[in-house]
C-alpha positions in Angstrom: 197.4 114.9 -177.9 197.3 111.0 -178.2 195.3 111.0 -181.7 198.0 113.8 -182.8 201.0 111.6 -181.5 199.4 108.0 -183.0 198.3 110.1 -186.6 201.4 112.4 -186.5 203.8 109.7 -187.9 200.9 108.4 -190.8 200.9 112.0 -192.0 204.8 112.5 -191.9 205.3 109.4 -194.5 202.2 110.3 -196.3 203.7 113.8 -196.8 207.1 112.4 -198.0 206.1 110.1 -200.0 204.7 113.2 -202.1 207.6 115.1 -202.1 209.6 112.0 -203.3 206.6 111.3 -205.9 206.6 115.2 -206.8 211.1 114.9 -207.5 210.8 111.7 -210.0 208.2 113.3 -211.5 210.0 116.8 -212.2 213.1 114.0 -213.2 210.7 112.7 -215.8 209.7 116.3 -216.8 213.4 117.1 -217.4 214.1 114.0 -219.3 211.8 114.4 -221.9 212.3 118.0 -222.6 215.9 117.3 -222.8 215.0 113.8 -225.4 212.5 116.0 -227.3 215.6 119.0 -227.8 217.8 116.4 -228.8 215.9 115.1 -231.3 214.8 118.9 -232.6 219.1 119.6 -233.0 219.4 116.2 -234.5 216.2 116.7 -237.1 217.8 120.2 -238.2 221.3 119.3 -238.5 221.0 116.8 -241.3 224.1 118.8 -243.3 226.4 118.7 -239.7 228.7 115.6 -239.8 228.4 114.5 -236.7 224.8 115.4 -235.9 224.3 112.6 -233.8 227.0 113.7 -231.5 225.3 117.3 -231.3 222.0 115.6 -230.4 223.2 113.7 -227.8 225.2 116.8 -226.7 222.0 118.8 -226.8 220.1 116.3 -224.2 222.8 115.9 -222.4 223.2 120.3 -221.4 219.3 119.7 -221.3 219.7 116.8 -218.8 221.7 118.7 -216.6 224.9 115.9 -217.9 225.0 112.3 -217.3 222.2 110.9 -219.2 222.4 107.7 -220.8 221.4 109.2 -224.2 221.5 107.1 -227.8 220.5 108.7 -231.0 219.4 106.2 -233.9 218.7 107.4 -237.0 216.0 105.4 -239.7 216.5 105.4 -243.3 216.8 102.3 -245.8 220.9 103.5 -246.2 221.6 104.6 -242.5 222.6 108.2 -244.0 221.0 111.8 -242.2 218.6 112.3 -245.7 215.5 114.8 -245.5 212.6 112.7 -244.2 214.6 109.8 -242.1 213.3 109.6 -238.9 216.1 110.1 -236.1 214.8 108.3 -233.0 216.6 110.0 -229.4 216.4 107.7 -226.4 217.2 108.5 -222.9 217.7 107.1 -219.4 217.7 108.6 -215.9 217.9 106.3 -212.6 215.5 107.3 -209.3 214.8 106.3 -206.5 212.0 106.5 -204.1 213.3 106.9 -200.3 210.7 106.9 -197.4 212.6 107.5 -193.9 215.9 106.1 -195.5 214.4 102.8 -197.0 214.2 102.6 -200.2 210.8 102.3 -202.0 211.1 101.8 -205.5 214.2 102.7 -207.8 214.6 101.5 -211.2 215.3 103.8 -214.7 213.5 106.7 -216.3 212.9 106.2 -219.8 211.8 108.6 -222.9 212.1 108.7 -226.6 211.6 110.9 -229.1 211.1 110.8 -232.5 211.1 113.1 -235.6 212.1 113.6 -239.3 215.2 114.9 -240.2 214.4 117.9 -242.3 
């Protein structure tokens, strides 16, 4: 009962700091599937005028909402033309709490890439 009492607290952080681990990294999961859509609804709506706002529309439903989200498009004129790359760049803040003290917080960061078709 004394090993179990001294080891019982070890294993209790231990386990947490796995579930913690395990929910920013299901975060990071759902950020980039929600950058990569954008930038699939940005690359296919080069005739929609404001395909920028749809792509950052897209990541934002994807993202569950409040996602810092910026989409960039790159061609020598700045227009939506068939092989311009559109660039979609999102944030997501986390933090890491063990017992109610903060471990590590900071942002989540993806980008995604691809032509405009």
């Amino acid at each position: 009962m004394v090993e179990f009492a001294l080891v019982l607290p070890i294993l209790m952080i231990v386990l947490f700091a796995i579930i913690q681990f395990g929910i920013a990294f299901k975060d990071y999961i759902e950020l980039t599937d929600a950058v990569r859509a954008g930038a699939r609804t940005a690359a296919v709506s080069r005739n929609d005028p404001a395909a920028d706002k749809a792509a950052r529309a897209r990541a934002q439903i994807e993202a569950d909402g409040g996602e810092n989200v910026s989409v960039t498009v790159d061609s020598p004129d700045g227009s939506w033309t068939a092989g311009a790359t559109v660039t979609v760049t999102a944030t997501h803040p986390y933090s890491i709490n063990l017992l109610g003290l903060v471990v590590k917080s900071g942002d989540l960061h993806s980008t995604t890439k691809e032509r405009v078709e």
